[in-house]
N, C-alpha and C positions, 0 to 999 in steps of 0.2 A: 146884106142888111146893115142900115147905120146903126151906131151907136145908142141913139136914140129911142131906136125901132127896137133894140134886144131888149135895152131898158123898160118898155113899155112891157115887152111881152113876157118879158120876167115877172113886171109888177102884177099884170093879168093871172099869168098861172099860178104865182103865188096866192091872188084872191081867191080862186075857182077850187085849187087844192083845199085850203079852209074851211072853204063853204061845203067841200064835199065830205071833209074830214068829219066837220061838226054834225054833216047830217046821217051820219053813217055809224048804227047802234054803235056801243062797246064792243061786243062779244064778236061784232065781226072784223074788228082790229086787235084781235088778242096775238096773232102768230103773222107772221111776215107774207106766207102763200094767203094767209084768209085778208088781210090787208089789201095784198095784191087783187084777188077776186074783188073785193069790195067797191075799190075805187075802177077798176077794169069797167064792173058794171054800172056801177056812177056813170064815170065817162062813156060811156055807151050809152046810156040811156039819156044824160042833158048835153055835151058836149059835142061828141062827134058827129049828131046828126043838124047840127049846128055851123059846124067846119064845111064850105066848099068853096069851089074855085070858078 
C-alpha cells in the first residue's frame, strides 16, 4: 500500500470512528468491554457489510 493510500485510509477510519463514537449513547461507553461491544456492533451493522472484495 502507498504512502498515500494509508494516508487516506487513516483519514477515513478516523471519520467513521467519530461518526460511530458520536452516535453511540453515553452509557454504552462507560467501561472499555462495553465500548468494545458498542462500536463491534456499530461496525457490524454500517461498516462491514459495506466492505467487499
Amino acid at each position: 500500500m502507498t504512502a498515500e493510500n494509508q494516508a487516506q485510509l487513516q483519514q477515513n477510519i478516523d471519520a467513521i470512528a467519530d461518526i460511530l463514537c458520536r452516535n453511540t449513547p453515553a452509557e454504552q461507553l462507560a467501561t472499555l468491554p462495553d465500548i468494545e461491544q458498542a462500536i463491534r456492533q456499530q461496525a457490524q451493522t454500517w461498516v462491514w457489510q459495506r466492505v467487499t472484495f
